[in-house]
N, C-alpha and C positions, 0 to 999 in steps of 0.2 A: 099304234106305237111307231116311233120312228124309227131310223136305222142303227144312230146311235143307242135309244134307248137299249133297242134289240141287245145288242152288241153289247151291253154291259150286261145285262140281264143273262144272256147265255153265257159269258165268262163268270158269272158269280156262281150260278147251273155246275160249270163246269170244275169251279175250284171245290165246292164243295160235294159234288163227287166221290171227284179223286181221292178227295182225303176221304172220306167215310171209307173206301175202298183199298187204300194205302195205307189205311194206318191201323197198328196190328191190335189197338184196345177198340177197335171197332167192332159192333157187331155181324156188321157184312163187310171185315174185311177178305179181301181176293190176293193182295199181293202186293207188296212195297212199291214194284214200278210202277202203281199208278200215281205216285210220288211224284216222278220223271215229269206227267201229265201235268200236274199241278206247277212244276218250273214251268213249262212251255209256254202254259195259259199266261204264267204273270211274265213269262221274257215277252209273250207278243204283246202285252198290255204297255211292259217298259215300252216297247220298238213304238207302238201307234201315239204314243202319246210326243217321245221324242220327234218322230217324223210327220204327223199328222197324218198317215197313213195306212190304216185296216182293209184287208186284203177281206176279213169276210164283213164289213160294212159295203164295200163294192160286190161283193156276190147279192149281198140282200137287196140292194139296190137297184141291179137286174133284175133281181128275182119280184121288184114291183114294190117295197116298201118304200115310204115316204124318205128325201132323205132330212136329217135333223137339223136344226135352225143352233 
């Protein structure tokens, strides 16, 4: 996979999550703010799309993933 790929795939991971866990007709939910989580995920997705720039596409990409074409 590439870096991009990554990097969608872990935000999709991550938004649904949050909600299983934030939201209170869930069967594991823990607690509203992980709510909070679920903004963060999609403000960083506004920011990289705006900017062209992903702070964890550039971690993965040290970290030896391919980067995406």
């Amino acid at each position: 996979m590439t870096s991009w790929q990554l990097v969608r795939l872990l935000a999709g991971i991550f938004i649904l999550a949050s909600l299983a866990l934030g939201t209170p007709g869930s069967p594991v939910f823990v607690s509203q703010w992980f709510l909070a989580f679920t903004a963060f995920v999609g403000a960083n997705l506004l920011q990289s799309g705006l900017t062209k720039w992903c702070l964890l596409e550039g971690i993965l990409r040290k970290l030896g993933v391919q980067p995406g074409c």
